[in-house]
C-alpha angles and dihedrals in degrees: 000000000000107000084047083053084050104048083044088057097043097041089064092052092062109014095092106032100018082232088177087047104048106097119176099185117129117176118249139174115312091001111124108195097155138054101228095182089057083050085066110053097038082056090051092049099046087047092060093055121124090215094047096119092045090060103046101086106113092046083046091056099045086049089055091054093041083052099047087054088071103063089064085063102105087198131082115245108217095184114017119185123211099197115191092028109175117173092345104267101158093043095075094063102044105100131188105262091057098044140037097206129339125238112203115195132186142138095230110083089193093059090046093054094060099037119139113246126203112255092222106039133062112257132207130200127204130170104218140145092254089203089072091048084212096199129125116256121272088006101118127062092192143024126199116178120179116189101334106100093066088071089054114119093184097039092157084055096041090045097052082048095059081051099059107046084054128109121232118264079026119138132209119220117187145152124202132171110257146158111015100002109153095004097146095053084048097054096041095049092045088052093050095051086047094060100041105038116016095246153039145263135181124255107145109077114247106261119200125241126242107247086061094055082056093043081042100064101028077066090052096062095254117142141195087039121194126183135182135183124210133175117220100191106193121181135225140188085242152336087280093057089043085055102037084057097043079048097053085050101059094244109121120124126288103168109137090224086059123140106248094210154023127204115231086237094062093044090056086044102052094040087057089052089048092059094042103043091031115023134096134178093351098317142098124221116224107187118212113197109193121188113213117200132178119190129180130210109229117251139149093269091045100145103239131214124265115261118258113267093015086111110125097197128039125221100252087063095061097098089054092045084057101045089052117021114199118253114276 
């Protein structure tokens, strides 16, 4: 009866501003917020699994949609550049008449190793730490990143490399988790901790808004910047097979300021709060928020936005657009 009076209770407190989920930390310069080394080896392990391709599927589907970004680009991309690799989700969609070869860059070697390739492009691989961007100035004509940046301590400075291996008239396309990514498992897991023992610990890695990233790259020097925010909701039979899939991912946290443990106790706690507070016809929602962002080096052939007012339809006349498209 007590622990029902407290998940009431608890559930009114985040339920409508995710007050435990909310995180604003961007990386900046000195700032250490990740343990890169722990990264690593959590990268390495997950790489080894057996089950390694069953769990992929959320870093599958964003690199779909990175991927998919390219083929609105009107230029060819002679050298394009996937930095933060991983196992290779964005090669299998790049296709020959986007892009010229394929660089493929991670610290971990065993990723690397496995990484899928695209069956029409050259592809390149390099074992590198992708935080330093180690490429030589004016080298790439295009960057794709897919869940990597998040796991940037020093993103201004990241960010101002990108900038500068890049080609004029180049662009960035990346996707990154952001916002309330994860909230669910944070509050759970918080109010777990709350109830057992009397305080919290962090568990759940920092993850930046949207409105830094954009900050972020206008200070780079990008132009013509365009973010968008999506939400990917993937349910679970419970919190443990929530956890056993971010850990085959490699996407546990590596923050410094990390909790080291968790009691037994507080895992069966918080598994039961996720069910109560989350979960719905015998399954529990993990939301995944992704930030998208495309950002262009400036250069003589840019491509520049339209002029306002030069618009030749209006947007109530979409349905009628629809209902009868114009001859092509």
């Amino acid at each position: 009866m007590k622990s029902r009076l407290f998940l009431r209770a608890a559930s009114k407190l985040v339920t409508s501003q995710r007050i435990f989920a909310s995180t604003k930390t961007v990386g900046g310069a000195g700032v250490k917020v990740f343990d890169r080394g722990v990264k690593l080896q959590q990268r390495e392990w997950a790489a080894a699994q057996d089950e390694f391709d069953v769990v992929q599927y959320v870093k599958e589907e964003i690199g779909y949609r990175v991927a998919d970004k390219i083929y609105d680009l009107t230029q060819f991309s002679p050298v394009c550049l996937d930095i933060g690799c991983g196992a290779g989700h964005i090669a299998p969609h790049v296709f020959k008449e986007n892009v010229g070869c394929l660089i493929q860059a991670d610290m971990s070697a065993s990723l690397v190793g496995r990484s899928n390739v695209s069956e029409e492009v050259p592809t390149l691989k390099v074992v590198c730490d992708e935080e330093l961007v180690p490429f030589r100035a004016n080298s790439i004509d295009l960057i794709v990143s897919s869940l990597s940046a998040h796991w940037i301590n020093d993103l201004p400075t990241w960010f101002r490399r990108c900038y500068e291996v890049l080609r004029p008239d180049s662009v960035m396309i990346g996707a990154m988790f952001s916002g309330d990514t994860l909230f669910e498992l944070r509050c759970s897991l918080q109010l777990a901790e709350i109830e057992r023992l009397g305080g919290v610990g962090s568990h759940i890695s920092p993850f930046a808004q949207v409105q830094d990233i954009g900050s972020l790259m206008n200070r780079a020097g990008f132009d013509m910047i365009t973010l968008d925010s999506d939400e990917l909701v993937v349910g679970y039979p419970d919190m443990f097979a929530l956890m056993y899939d971010l850990q085959g991912m490699g996407e546990s946290s590596a923050a410094h300021r990390r909790s080291p443990h968790l009691r037994r106790d507080v895992l069966i706690a918080a598994d039961a709060i996720y069910k109560e507070m989350y979960g719905k016809e015998g399954s529990c929602s993990a939301s995944f928020q992704t930030l998208s962002f495309i950002g262009w080096k400036p250069g003589p052939k840019m491509p520049k936005p339209a002029k306002r007012g030069s618009q030749t339809a209006s947007f109530k006349d979409m349905t009628k657009l629809s209902e009868n498209p114009p001859p092509i």
